[in-house]
C-alpha positions in Angstrom: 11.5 29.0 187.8 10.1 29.7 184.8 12.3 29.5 181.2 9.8 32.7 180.2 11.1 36.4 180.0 9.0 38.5 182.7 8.3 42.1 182.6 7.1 44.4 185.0 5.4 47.2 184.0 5.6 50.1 186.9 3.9 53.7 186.7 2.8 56.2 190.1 -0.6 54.4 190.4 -0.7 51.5 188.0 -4.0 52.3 187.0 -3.4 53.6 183.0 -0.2 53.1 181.3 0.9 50.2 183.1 -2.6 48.5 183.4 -2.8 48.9 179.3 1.1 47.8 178.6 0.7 44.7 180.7 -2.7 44.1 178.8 -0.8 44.5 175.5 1.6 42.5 176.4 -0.5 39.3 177.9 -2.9 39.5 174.8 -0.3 39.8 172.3 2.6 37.4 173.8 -0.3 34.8 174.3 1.2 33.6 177.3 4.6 33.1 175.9 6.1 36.2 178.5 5.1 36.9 182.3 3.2 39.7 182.9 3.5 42.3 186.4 2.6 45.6 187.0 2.5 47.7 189.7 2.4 51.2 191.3 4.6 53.6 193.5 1.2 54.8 195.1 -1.7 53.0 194.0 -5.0 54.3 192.9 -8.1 52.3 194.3 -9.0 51.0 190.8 -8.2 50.9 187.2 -8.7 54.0 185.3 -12.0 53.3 183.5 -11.0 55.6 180.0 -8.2 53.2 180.0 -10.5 50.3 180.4 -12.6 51.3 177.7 -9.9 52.2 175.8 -8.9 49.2 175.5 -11.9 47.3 175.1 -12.2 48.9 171.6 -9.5 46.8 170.6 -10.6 43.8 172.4 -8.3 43.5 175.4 -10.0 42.9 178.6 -8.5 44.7 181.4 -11.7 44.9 183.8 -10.3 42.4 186.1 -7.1 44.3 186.6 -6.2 46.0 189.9 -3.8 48.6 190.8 -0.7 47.0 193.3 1.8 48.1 194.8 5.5 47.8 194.0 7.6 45.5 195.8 11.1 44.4 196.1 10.0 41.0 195.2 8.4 42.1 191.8 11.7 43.9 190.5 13.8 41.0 191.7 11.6 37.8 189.5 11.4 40.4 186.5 13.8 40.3 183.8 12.7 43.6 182.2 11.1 46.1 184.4 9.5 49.0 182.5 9.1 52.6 184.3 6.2 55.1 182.8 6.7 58.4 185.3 7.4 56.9 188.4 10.5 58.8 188.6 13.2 57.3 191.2 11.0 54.3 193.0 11.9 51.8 191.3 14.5 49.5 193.3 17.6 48.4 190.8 19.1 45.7 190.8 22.2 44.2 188.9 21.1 42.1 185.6 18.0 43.1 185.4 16.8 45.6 182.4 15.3 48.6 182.1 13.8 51.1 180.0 11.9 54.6 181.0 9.3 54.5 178.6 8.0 58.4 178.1 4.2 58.8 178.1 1.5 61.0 178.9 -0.6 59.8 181.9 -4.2 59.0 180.8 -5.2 60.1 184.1 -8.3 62.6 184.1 -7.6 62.3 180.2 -10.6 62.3 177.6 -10.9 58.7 175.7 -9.6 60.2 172.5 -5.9 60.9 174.6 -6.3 57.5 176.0 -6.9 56.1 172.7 -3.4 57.7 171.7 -1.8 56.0 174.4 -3.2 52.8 173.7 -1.5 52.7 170.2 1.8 54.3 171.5 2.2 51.4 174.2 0.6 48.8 171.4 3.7 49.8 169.2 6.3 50.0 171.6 5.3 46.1 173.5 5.6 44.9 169.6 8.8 46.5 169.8 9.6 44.7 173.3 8.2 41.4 172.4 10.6 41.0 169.0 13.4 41.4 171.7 12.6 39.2 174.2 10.6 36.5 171.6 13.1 36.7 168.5 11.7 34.3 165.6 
């Protein structure tokens, strides 16, 4: 077991919002949190707006790929975060979670994406001075 906070990151096909949260959070925790994400329903690969998206601000989700939510992810999670996946989610006792409200970047131009970026930038800040007072 590991004495690092863990996050999950969960949206429908975990190809925008939670591909760019999770990339937020590894680059800006600099390995100091673990990192999940996954999907309800899967998309074949990561939204490429979002990849480029984030690129601009030199985060490097091109190895990313969209996975599918398991029991097993929610249970080793501390924090699970939802983004529009609605009632999937399995809950369990002691663990924590938020329903973090966003527009999906799917089918979205980059200059929507690009406001989604920053929203989920501000809001892992946000998360990280929780879990990584100090």
């Amino acid at each position: 077991m590991s004495d690092k906070p863990s996050v999950l990151f969960v949206c429908v096909h975990n190809a925008g919002r939670s591909q760019m949260a999770a990339g937020w959070l590894t680059h800006l925790s600099a390995g100091r949190v673990e990192v999940r994400s996954a999907g309800s329903a899967p998309a074949d690969q990561v939204n490429p707006v979002a990849v480029e998206a984030m690129r601009e601000v030199g985060v490097d989700i091109t190895s990313a790929r969209p996975k599918a939510l398991t029991t097993d992810a929610v249970q080793v999670s501390d924090v699970v975060i939802t983004m529009g996946c609605g009632d999937a989610c399995p809950i369990f006792p002691g663990k924590r979670y938020e329903d973090w409200k966003l527009d999906d970047p799917a089918g979205q131009g980059i200059d929507a994406v690009r406001l989604i970026r920053d929203d989920l930038r501000s809001r892992v800040e946000r998360l990280l001075t929780e879990l990584l007072p100090g």
